[in-house]
C-alpha positions as CSV (number, residue, x, y, z in Angstrom):
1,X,15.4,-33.2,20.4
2,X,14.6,-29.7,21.4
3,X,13.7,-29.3,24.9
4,X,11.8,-26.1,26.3
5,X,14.7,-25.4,28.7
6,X,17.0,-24.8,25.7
7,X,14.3,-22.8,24.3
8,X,13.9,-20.6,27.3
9,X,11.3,-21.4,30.0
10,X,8.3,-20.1,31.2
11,X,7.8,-18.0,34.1
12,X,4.2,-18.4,35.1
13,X,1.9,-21.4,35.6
14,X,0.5,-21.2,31.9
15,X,4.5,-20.6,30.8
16,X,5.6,-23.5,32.3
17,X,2.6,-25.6,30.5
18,X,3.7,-24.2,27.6
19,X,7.0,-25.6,28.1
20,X,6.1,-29.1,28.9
21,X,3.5,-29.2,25.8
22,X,6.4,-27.7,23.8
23,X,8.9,-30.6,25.1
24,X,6.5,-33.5,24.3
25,X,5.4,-32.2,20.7
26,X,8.9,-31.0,19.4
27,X,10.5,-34.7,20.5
28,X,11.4,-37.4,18.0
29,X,9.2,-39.6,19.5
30,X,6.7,-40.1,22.5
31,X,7.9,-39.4,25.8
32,X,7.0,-41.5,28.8
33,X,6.5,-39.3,32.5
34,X,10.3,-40.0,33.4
35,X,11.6,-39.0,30.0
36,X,9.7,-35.6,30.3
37,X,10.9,-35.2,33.7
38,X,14.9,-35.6,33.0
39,X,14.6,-32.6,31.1
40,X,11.9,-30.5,33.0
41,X,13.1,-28.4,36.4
42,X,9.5,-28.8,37.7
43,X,8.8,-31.0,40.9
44,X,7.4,-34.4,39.6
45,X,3.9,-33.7,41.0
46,X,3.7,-30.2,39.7
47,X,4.7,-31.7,36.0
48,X,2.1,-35.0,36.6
49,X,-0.8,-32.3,37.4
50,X,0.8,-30.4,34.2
51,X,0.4,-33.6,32.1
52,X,-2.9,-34.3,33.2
53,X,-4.3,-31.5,32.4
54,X,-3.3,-30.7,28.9
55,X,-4.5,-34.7,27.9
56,X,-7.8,-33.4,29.4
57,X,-7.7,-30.2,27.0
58,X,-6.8,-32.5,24.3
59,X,-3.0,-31.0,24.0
60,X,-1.6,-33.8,24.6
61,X,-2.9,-37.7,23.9
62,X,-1.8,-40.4,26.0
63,X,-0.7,-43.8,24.6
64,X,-2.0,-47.1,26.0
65,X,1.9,-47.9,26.9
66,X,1.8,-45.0,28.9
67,X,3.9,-42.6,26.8
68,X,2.7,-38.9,25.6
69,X,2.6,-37.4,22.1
70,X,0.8,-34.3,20.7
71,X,-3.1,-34.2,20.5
72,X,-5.5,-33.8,17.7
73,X,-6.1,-29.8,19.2
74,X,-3.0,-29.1,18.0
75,X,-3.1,-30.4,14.4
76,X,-6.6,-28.6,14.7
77,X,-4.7,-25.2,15.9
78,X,-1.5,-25.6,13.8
79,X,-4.2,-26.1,11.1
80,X,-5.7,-22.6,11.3
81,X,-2.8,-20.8,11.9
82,X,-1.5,-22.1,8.7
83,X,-5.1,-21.3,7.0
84,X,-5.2,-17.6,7.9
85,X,-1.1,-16.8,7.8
86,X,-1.2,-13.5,5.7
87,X,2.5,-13.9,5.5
88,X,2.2,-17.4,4.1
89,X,-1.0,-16.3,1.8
90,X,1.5,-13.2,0.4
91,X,4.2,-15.3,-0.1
92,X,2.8,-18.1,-2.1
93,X,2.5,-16.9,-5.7
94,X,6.1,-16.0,-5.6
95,X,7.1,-19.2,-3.8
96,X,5.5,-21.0,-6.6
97,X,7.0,-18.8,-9.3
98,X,10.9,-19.9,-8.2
99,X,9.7,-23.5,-8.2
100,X,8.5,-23.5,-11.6
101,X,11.8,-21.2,-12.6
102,X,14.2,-23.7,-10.4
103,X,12.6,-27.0,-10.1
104,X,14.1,-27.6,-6.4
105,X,12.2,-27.2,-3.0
106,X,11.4,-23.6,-2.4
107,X,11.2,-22.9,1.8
108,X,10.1,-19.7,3.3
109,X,11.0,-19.3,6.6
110,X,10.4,-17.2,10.0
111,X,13.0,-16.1,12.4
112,X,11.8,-17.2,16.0
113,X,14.5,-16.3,18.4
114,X,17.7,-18.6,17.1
115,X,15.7,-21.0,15.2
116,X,13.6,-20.7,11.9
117,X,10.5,-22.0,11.6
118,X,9.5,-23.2,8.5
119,X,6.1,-21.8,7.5
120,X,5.7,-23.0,4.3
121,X,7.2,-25.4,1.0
122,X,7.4,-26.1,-2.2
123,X,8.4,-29.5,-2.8
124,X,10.7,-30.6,-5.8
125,X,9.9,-31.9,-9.1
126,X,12.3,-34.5,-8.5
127,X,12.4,-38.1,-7.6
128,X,14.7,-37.2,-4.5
129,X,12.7,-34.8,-2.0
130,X,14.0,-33.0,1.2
131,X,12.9,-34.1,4.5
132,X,11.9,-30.5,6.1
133,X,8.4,-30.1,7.2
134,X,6.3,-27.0,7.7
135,X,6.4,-26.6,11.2
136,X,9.5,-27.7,11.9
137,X,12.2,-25.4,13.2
138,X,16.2,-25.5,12.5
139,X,18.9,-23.2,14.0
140,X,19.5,-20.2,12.5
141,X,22.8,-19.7,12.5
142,X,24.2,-23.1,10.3
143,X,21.3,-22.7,7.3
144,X,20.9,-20.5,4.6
145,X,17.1,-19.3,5.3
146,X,18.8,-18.6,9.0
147,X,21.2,-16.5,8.1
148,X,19.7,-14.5,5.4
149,X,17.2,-13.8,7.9
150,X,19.8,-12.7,10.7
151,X,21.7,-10.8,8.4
152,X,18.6,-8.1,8.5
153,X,18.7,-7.9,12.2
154,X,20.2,-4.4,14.3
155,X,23.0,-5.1,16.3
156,X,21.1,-5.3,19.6
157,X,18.5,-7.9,17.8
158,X,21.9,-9.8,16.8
159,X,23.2,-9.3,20.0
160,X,20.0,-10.9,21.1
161,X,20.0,-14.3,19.5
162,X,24.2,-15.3,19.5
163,X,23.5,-14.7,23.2
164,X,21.4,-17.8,23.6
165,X,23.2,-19.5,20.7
166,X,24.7,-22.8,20.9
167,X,27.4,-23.0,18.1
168,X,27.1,-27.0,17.5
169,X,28.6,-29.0,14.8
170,X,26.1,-30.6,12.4
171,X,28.6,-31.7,9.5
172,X,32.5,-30.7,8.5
173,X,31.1,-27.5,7.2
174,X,28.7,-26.2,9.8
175,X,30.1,-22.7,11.5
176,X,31.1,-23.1,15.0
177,X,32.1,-19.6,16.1
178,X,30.5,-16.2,16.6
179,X,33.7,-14.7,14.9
180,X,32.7,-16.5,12.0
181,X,29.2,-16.5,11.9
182,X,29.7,-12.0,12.0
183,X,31.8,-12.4,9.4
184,X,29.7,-14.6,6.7
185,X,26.8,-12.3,8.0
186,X,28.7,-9.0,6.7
187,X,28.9,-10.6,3.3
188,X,25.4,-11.7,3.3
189,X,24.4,-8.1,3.9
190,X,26.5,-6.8,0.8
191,X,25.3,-9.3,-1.7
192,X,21.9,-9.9,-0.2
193,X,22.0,-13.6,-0.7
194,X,23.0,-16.6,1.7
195,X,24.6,-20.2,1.2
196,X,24.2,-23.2,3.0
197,X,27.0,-25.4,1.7
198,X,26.0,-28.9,3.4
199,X,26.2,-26.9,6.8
200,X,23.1,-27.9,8.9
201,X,22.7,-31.6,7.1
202,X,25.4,-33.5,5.1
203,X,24.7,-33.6,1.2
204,X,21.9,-30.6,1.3
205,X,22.8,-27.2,-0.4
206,X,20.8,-23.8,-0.2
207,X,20.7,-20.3,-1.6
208,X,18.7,-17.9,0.5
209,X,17.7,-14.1,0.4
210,X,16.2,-12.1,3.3
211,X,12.3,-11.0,3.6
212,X,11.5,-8.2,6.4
213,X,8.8,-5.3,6.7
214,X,9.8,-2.0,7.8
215,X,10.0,-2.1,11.1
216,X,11.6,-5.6,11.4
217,X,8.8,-7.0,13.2
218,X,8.5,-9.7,10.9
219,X,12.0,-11.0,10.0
220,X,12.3,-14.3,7.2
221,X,13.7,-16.1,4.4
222,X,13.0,-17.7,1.0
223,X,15.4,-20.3,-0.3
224,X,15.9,-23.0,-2.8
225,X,17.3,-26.3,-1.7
226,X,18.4,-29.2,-3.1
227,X,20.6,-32.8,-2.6
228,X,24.3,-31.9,-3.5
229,X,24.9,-34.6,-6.1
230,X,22.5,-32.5,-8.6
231,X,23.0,-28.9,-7.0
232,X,26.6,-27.3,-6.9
233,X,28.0,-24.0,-6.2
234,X,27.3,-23.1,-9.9
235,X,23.6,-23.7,-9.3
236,X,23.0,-21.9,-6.2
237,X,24.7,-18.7,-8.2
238,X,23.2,-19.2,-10.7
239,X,19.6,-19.2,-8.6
240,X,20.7,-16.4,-6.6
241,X,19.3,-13.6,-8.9
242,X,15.8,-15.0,-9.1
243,X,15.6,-16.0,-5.2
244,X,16.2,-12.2,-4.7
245,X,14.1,-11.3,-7.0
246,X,11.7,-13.5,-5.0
247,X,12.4,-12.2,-1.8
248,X,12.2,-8.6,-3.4
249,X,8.7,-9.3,-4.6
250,X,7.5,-10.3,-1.4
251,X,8.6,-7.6,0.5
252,X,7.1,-5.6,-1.8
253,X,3.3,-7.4,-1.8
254,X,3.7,-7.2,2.2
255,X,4.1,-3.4,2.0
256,X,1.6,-2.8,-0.4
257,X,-1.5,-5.3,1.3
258,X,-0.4,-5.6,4.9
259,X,1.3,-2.0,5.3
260,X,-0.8,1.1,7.1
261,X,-3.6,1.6,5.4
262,X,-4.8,5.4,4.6
């Protein structure tokens, strides 16, 4: 589970709300009052008054056995954000196009601080499916949409996320240093295309390529995954021209609709 405080916590009153909302909705399952205050810093009558009041604004729902999950104004929220996502809207055409070319998930994905969030996919023609989720986030620096997407970032941007990164093991293969991390992200930035060889979650393979406007303000990733018993090494390179190609194409159609307009 990701917890607010490993997110970064909130100064202010509505900061700190935010991080309590964000602990209950990003846990693997409901949280009772002293599950959410083991991993809250916040008195336990500050984070009860906190509680109450985002069940009142419909945030948060509270379970006859007492224990919290996310509310309906959130689906509601989530909903319209996903509706009106220009990014998303630009991006689907060409999302589609690499399904139909591949036949494996297609993801695109958004660089938040050291996690990407996945903001949209294409789900396989195949009997076996992956288990990502729009919506749900996954460290950056252990899967291929991740590091395609830090591969675009200036040195102080870089600097930025490894900072707050927590270099955990996930499988046999998942990077656990910064030394190495710099050094698969120098090779990503001369071929343009990233790999996740079973590094995040065991028996899942990727090939990634970057998607960024021109001033880096919007920083992402398109990928094509799939289960490692039907997707090797020779797959992923042989995917790798047409996921660039994808990537290309969207950065393209985000200059030309969502650049300055004259």
């Amino acid at each position: 589970m990701t917890t607010a405080n490993e997110t970064g916590a909130g100064t202010g009153t509505l900061g700190k709300a935010m991080d309590v909302l964000e602990t209950v909705a990003l846990a693997d399952r409901p949280m009772r009052f002293t599950d959410v205050l083991a991993v809250s810093d916040q008195p336990r009558g500050t984070l009860h008054r906190q509680l109450s009041h985002l069940v009142q604004e419909g945030l948060l729902e509270l379970r006859p056995d007492h224990a919290y999950m996310p509310g309906l104004r959130l689906l509601k929220l989530a909903s319209a954000s996903w509706a009106r996502n220009e990014f998303r809207a630009v991006a689907a055409p060409f999302l589609d196009a690499l399904h139909r070319e591949t036949g494996e998930t297609v993801h695109l994905g958004v660089l938040r601080g050291r996690e990407i969030i996945y903001l949209d996919k294409v789900e396989s023609r195949q009997a076996v499916r992956m288990n990502s989720q729009v919506g749900n986030a996954s460290p950056a620096y252990c899967t291929g949409v991740g590091k395609a997407a830090l591969s675009v970032l200036d040195s102080e941007a870089l600097e930025a996320v490894l900072s707050v990164t927590e270099f955990r093991r996930f499988t046999p293969q998942t990077i656990t240093g910064r030394a190495q991390l710099l050094a698969e992200l120098a090779e990503i930035r001369q071929s343009g295309i990233a790999f996740d060889r079973e590094e995040h979650e065991p028996g899942i393979r990727c090939v990634a390529a970057p998607v960024f406007d021109a001033g880096r303000s919007l920083v992402a990733g398109v990928s094509v995954t799939g289960p490692a018993y039907r997707v090797g090494q020779t797959e992923l390179v042989d995917w790798a021209p047409r996921v660039r190609h994808a990537a290309g194409a969207i950065m393209a159609e985000l200059a030309a609709r969502l650049g300055p307009q004259r």
